[in-house]
PDB file as gemmi writes it, atoms N, CA and C in Angstrom:
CRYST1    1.000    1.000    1.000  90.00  90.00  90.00 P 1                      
ATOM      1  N   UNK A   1      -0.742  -7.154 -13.322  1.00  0.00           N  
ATOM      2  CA  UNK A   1       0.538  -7.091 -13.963  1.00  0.00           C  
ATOM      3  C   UNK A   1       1.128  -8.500 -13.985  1.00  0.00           C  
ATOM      4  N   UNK A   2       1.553  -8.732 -14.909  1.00  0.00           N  
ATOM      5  CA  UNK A   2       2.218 -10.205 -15.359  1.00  0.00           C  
ATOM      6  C   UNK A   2       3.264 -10.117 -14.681  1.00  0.00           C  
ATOM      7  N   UNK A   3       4.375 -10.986 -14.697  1.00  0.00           N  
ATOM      8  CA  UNK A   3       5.785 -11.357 -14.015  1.00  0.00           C  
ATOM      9  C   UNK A   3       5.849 -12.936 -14.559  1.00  0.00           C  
ATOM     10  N   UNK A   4       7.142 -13.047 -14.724  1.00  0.00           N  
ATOM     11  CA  UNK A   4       7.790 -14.180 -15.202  1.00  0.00           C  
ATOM     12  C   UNK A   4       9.156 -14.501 -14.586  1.00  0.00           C  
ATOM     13  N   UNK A   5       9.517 -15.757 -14.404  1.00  0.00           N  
ATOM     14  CA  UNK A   5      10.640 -16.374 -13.601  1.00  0.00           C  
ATOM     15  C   UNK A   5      11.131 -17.574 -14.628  1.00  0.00           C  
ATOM     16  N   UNK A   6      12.101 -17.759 -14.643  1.00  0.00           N  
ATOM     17  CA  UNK A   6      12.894 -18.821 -15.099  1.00  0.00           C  
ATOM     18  C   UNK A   6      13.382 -19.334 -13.797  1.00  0.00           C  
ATOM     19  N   UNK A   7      13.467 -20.649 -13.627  1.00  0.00           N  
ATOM     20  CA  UNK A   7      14.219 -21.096 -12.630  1.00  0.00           C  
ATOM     21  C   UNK A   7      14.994 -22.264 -13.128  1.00  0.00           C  
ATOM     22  N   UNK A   8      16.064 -22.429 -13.168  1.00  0.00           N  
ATOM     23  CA  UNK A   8      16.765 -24.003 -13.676  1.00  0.00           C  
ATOM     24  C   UNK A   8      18.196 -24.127 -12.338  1.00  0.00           C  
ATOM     25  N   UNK A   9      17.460 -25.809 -11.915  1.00  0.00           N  
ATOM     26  CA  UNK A   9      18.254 -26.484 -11.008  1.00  0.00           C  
ATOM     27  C   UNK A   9      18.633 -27.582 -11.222  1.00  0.00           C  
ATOM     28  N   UNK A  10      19.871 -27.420 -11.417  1.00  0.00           N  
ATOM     29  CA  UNK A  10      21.224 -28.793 -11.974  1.00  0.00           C  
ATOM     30  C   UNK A  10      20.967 -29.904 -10.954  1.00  0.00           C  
ATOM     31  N   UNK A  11      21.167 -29.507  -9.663  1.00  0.00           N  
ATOM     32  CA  UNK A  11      20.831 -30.592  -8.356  1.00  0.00           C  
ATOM     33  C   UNK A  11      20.711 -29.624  -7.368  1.00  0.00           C  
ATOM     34  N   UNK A  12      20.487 -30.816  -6.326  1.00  0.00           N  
ATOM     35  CA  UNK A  12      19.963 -30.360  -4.820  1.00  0.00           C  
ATOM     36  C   UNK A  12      20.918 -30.586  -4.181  1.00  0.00           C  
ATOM     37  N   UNK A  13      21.196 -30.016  -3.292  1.00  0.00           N  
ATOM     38  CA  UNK A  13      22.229 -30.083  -2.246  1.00  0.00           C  
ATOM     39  C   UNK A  13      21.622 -30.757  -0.872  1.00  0.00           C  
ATOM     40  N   UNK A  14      20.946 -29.803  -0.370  1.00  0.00           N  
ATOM     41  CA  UNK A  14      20.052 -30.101   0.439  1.00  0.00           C  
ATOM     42  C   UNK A  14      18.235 -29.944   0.660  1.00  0.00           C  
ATOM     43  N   UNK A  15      18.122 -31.683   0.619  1.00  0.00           N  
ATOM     44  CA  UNK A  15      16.321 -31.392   0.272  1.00  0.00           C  
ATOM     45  C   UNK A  15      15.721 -31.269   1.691  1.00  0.00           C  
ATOM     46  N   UNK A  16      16.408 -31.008   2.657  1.00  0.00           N  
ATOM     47  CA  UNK A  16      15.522 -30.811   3.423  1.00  0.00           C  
ATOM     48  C   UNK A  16      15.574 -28.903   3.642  1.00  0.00           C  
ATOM     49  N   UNK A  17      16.309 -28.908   3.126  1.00  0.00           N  
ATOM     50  CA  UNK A  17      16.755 -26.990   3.210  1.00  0.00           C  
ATOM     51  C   UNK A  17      15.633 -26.437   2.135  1.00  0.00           C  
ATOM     52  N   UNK A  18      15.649 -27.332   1.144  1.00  0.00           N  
ATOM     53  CA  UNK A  18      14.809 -26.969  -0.249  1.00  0.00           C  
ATOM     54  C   UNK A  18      13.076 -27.175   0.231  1.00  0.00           C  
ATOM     55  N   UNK A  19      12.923 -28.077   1.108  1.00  0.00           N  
ATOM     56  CA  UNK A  19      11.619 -28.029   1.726  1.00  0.00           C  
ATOM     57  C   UNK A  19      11.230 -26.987   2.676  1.00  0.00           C  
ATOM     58  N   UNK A  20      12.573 -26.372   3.508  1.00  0.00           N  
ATOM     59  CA  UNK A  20      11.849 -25.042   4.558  1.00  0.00           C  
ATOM     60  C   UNK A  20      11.785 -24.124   3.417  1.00  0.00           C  
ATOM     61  N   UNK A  21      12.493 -24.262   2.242  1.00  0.00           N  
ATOM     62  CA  UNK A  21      12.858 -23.058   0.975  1.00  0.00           C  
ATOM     63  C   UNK A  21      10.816 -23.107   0.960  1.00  0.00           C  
ATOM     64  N   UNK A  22      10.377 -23.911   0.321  1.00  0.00           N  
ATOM     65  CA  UNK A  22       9.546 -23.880  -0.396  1.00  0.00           C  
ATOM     66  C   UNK A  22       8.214 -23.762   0.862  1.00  0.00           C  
ATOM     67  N   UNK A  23       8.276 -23.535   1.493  1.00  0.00           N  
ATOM     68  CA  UNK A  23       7.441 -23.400   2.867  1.00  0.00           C  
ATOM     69  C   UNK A  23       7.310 -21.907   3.016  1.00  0.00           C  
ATOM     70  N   UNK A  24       8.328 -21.254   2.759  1.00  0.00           N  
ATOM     71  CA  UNK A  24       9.155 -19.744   2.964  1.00  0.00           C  
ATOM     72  C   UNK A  24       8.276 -18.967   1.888  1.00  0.00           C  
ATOM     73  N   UNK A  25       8.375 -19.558   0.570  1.00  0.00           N  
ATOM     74  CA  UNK A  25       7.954 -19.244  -0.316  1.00  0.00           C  
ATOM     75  C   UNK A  25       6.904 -19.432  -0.723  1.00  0.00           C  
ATOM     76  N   UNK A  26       5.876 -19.955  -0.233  1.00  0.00           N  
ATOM     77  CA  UNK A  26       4.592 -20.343  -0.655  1.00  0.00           C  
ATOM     78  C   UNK A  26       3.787 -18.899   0.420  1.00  0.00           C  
ATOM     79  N   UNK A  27       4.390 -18.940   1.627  1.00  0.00           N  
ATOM     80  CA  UNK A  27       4.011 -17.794   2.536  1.00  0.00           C  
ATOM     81  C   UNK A  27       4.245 -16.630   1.756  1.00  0.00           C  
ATOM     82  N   UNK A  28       5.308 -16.022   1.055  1.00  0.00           N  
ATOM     83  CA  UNK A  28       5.939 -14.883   0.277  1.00  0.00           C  
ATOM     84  C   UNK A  28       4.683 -14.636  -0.553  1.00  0.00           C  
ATOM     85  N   UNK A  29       4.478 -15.489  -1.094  1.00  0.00           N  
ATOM     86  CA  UNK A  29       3.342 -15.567  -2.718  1.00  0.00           C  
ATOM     87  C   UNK A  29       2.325 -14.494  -1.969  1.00  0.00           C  
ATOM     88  N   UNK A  30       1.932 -14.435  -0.471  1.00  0.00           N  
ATOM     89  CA  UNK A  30       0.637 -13.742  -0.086  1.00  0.00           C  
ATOM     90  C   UNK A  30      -0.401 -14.293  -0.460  1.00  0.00           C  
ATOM     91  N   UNK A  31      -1.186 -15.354  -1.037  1.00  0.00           N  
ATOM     92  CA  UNK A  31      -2.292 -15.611  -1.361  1.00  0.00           C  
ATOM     93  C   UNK A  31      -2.229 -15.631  -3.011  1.00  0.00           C  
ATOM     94  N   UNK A  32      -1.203 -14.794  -3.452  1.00  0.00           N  
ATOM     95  CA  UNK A  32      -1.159 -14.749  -5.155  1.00  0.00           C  
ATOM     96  C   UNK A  32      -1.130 -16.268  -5.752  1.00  0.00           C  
ATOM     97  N   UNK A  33      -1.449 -16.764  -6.306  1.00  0.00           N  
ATOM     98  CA  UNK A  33      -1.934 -17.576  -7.359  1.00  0.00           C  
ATOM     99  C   UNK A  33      -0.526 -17.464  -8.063  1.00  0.00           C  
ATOM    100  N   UNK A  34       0.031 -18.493  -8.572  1.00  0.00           N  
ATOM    101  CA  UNK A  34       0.897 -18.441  -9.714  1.00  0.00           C  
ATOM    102  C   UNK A  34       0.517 -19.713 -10.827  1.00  0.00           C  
ATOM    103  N   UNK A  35       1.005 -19.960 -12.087  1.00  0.00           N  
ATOM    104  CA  UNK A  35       0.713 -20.546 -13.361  1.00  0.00           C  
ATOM    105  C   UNK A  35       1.591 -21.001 -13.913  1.00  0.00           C  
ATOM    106  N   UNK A  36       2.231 -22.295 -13.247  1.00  0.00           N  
ATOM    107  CA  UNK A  36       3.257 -22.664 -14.336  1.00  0.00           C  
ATOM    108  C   UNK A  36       2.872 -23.228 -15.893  1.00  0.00           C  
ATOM    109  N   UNK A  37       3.773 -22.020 -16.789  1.00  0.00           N  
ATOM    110  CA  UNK A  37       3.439 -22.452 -18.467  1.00  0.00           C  
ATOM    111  C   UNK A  37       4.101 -23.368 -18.822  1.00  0.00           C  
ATOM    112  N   UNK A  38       5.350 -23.841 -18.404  1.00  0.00           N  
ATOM    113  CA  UNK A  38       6.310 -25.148 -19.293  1.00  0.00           C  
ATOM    114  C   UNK A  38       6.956 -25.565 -17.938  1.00  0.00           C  
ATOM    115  N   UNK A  39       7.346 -26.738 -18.258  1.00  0.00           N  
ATOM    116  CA  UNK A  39       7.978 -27.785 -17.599  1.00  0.00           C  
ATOM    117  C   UNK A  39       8.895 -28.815 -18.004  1.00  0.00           C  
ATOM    118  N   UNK A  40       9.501 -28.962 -17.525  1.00  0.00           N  
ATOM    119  CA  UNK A  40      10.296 -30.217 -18.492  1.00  0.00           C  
ATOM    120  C   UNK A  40      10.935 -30.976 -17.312  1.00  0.00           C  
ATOM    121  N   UNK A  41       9.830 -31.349 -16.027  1.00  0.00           N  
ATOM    122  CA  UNK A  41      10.158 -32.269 -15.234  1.00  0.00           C  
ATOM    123  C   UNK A  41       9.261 -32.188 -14.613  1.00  0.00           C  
ATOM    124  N   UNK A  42       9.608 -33.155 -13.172  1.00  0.00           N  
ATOM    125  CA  UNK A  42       8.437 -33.195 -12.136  1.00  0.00           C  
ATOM    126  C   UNK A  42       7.544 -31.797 -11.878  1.00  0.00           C  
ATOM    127  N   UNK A  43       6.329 -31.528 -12.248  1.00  0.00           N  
ATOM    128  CA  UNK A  43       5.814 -30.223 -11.595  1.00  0.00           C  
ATOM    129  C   UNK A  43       4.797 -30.852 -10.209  1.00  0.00           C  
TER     130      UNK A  43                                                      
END                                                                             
């Protein structure tokens, strides 16, 4: 089954909060694989 996310971030507040964020979330995924299709910045 497909799934899709939009995510858009104006700024960071805190990058070190945004680094345990993305630590948190890479664990969440379970092993799933994800595919980013577009970008329109740093990927």
């Amino acid at each position: 089954m497909s799934a899709y996310a939009i995510l858009i971030r104006e700024r960071m507040h805190d990058e070190s909060e945004m680094a345990r964020y993305a630590e948190a979330a890479k664990a969440a995924r379970g092993g799933h694989d994800i595919t980013p299709l577009a970008s329109t910045g740093i990927m």
